[in-house]
C-alpha positions in Angstrom: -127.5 -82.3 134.7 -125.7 -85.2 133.4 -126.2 -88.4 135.1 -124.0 -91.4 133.9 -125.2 -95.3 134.4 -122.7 -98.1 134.3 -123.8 -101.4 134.6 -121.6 -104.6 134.9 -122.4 -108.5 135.1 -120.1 -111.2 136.4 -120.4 -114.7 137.4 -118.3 -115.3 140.7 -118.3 -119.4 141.2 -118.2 -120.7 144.4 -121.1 -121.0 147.2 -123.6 -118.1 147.4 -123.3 -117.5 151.0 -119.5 -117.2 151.0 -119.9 -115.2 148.2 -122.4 -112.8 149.6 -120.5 -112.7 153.3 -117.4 -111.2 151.0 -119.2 -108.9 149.6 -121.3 -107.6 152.9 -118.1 -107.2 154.9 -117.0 -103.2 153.8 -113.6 -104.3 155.1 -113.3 -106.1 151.5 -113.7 -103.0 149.6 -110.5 -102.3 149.7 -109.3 -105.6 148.4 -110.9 -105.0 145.2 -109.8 -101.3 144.2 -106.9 -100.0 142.0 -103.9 -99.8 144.4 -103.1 -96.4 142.5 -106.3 -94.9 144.8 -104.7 -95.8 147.9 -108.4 -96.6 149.2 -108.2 -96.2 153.2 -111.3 -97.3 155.5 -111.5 -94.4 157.8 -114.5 -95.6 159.9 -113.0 -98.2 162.7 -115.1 -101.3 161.7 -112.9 -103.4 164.5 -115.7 -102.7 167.0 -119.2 -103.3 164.3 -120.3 -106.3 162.8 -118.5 -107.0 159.9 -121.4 -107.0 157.8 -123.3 -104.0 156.1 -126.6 -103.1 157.5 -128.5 -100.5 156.5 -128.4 -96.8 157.8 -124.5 -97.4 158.1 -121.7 -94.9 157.5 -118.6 -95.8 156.2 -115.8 -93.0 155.6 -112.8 -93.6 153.0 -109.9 -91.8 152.0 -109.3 -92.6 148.7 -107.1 -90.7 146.2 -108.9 -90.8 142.6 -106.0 -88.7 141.0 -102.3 -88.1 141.9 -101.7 -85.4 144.1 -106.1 -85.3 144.7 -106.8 -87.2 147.7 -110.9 -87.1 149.2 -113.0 -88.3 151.7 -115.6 -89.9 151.1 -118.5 -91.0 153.4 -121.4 -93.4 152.0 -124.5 -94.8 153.9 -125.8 -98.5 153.2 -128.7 -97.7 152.2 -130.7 -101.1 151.6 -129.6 -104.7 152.8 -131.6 -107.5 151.4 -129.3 -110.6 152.9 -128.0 -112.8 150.3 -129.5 -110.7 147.4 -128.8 -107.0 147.0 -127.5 -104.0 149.0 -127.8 -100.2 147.7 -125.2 -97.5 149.1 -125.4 -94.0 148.4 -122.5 -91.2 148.6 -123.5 -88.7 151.5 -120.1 -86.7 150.8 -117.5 -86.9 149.0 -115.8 -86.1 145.2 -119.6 -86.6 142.9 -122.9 -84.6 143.0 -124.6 -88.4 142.6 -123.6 -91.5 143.4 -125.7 -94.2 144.0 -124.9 -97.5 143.7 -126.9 -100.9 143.5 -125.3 -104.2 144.1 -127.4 -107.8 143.1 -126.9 -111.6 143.7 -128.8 -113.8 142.1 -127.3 -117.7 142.7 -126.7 -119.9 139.1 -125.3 -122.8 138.3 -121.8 -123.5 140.0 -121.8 -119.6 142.1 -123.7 -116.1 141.9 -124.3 -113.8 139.1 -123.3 -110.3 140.4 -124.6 -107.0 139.1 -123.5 -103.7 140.0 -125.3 -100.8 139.0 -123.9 -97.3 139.3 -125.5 -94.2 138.7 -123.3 -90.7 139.4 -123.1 -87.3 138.5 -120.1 -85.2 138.6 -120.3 -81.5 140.0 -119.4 -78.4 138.4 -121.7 -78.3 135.7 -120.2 -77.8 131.8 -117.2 -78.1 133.6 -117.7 -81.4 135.4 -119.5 -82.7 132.2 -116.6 -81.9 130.3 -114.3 -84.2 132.9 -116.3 -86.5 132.8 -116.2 -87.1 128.7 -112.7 -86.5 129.3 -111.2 -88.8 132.3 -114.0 -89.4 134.8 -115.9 -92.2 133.1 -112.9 -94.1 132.1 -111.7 -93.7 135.2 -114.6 -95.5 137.1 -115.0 -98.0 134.3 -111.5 -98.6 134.8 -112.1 -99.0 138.6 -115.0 -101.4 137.9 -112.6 -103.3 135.3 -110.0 -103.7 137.8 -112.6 -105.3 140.2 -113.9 -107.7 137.7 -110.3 -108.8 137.6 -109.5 -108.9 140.8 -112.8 -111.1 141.5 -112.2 -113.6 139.0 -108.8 -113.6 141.1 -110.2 -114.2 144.5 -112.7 -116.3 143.5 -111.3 -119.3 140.9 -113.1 -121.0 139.3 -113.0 -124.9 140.3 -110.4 -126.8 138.7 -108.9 -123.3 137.7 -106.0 -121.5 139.0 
């Protein structure tokens, strides 16, 4: 078994609760992932609150690869409002994902953390995509969302 942790910190400036209402709404997910994965909200969220709550599913079409598309269906697993919320992958392309989300307000915003823990399947053969593309590839999602944060969320005086 080869379980993979990637953590990443960002301060997001602007008022907490604003902050925290973004990231609570699952609608949002999509505004902060790689256009390439052509991330699609299957579940219809039009008729739920907009905001997480724990024991919810939420089903995605995403494609991680060209030509690979997947569903993939996660439960909120935790809510703790205005500070953290945990989801976990009930199916879809890992073995493992779990995936831990914390606010904690600072000067001028929120420091974010996002914790992920997965494991591909397949054994040597998963482990083996995973040194190879897999890794890279989710860094590379998490990369693009730091990005695209920093771009919904200027700082004051900024851009």
């Amino acid at each position: 078994m080869a379980v993979v942790s990637i953590t990443r910190v960002q301060t997001i400036p602007g008022d907490p609760s604003h902050i925290w209402a973004f990231f609570a709404n699952p609608l949002n997910l999509s505004l902060i992932t790689p256009p390439y994965m052509r991330f699609r909200t299957l579940t219809d969220l039009t008729l739920l609150p907009h905001r997480i709550y724990p024991g919810q599913l939420i089903e995605y079409r995403l494609r991680p690869f060209p030509l690979f598309s997947v569903r993939w269906l996660t439960e909120i697993m935790l809510v703790s409002e205005g500070s953290c919320f945990v989801d976990e992958q009930r199916s879809g392309p890992y073995r493992l994902w779990h995936h831990e989300h914390y606010f904690r307000p600072v000067d001028g915003g929120v420091e974010m953390t996002d914790n992920v823990t997965y494991e591909v399947p397949f054994g040597w053969i998963g482990r083996l995509a995973n040194a190879l593309f897999v890794r890279r590839q989710v860094e590379g999602i998490f990369d693009y969302r730091y990005r695209e944060i920093e771009r919904l969320f200027p700082a004051a005086g900024g851009q």
